[in-house]
C-alpha positions in Angstrom: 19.4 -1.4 4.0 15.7 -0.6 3.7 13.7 -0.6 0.6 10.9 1.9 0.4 8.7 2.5 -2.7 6.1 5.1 -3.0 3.0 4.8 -4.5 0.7 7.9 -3.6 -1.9 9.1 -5.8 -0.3 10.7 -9.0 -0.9 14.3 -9.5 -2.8 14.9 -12.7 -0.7 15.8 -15.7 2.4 13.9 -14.7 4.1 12.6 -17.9 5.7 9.7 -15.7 2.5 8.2 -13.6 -0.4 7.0 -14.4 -3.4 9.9 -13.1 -5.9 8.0 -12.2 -5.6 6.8 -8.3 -4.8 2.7 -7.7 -8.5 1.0 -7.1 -6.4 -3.0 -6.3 -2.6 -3.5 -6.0 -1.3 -5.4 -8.7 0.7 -9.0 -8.3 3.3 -7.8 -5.6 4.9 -11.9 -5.4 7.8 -9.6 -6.7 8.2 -7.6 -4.1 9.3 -10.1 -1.1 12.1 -8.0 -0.1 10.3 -5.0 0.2 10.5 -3.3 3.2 8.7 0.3 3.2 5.7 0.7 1.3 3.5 3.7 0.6 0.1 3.4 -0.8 -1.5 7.1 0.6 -3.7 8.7 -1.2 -5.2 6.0 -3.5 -8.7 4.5 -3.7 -7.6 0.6 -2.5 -10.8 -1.2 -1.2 -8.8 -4.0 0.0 -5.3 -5.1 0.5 -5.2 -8.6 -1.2 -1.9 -9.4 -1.8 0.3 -7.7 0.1 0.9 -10.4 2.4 3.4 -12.1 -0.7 5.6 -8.8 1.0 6.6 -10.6 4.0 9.4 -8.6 4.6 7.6 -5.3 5.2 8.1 -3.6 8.4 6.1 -0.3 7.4 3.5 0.8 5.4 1.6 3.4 4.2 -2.2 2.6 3.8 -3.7 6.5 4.8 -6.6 8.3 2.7 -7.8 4.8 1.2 -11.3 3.4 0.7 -10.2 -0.2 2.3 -13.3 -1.9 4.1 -10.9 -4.3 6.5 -7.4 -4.7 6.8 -7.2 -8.9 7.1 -4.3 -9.2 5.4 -2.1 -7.0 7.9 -2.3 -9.8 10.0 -0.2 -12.1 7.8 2.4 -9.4 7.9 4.6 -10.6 11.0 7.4 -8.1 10.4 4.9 -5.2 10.0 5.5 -2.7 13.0 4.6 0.8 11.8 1.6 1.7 9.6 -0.3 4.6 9.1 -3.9 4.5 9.0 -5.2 8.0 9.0 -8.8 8.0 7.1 -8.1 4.3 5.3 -11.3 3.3 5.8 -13.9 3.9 3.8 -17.1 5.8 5.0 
């Protein structure tokens, strides 16, 4: 059974999310058994952190403003991410 959470950037007037875009990711030492994660759409500048989510096999990094993607490489279970535009210019 997978686990996937979506964090994409949160269409203006939503009662339920936050509408301003993610700029860091929080603490994620919570998430270790997360297995999907999606993080399009946001402004993240780096991924610090995410390697507490050892257990991830795919994630969702696309239309970021990250400036290197180190901490993929601590991510041994990781085998499908998108990358479309997560760079920043």
């Amino acid at each position: 059974m997978s686990t996937t959470v979506h964090l994409p950037h949160c269409q203006p007037g939503s009662p339920a999310v936050p509408r301003r875009p993610w700029t860091a990711l929080d603490d994620l030492s919570v998430c270790v058994n997360l297995t999907r994660l999606d993080l399009s759409h946001n402004r993240l500048r780096h991924l610090h952190g995410i390697e507490d989510c050892a257990h991830l096999t795919w994630l969702n990094v696309a239309h970021n403003e990250l400036t290197n993607l180190d901490e993929l490489a601590k991510l041994f279970k990781l085998h499908g991410t998108d990358l479309a535009k997560a760079a920043a210019h």
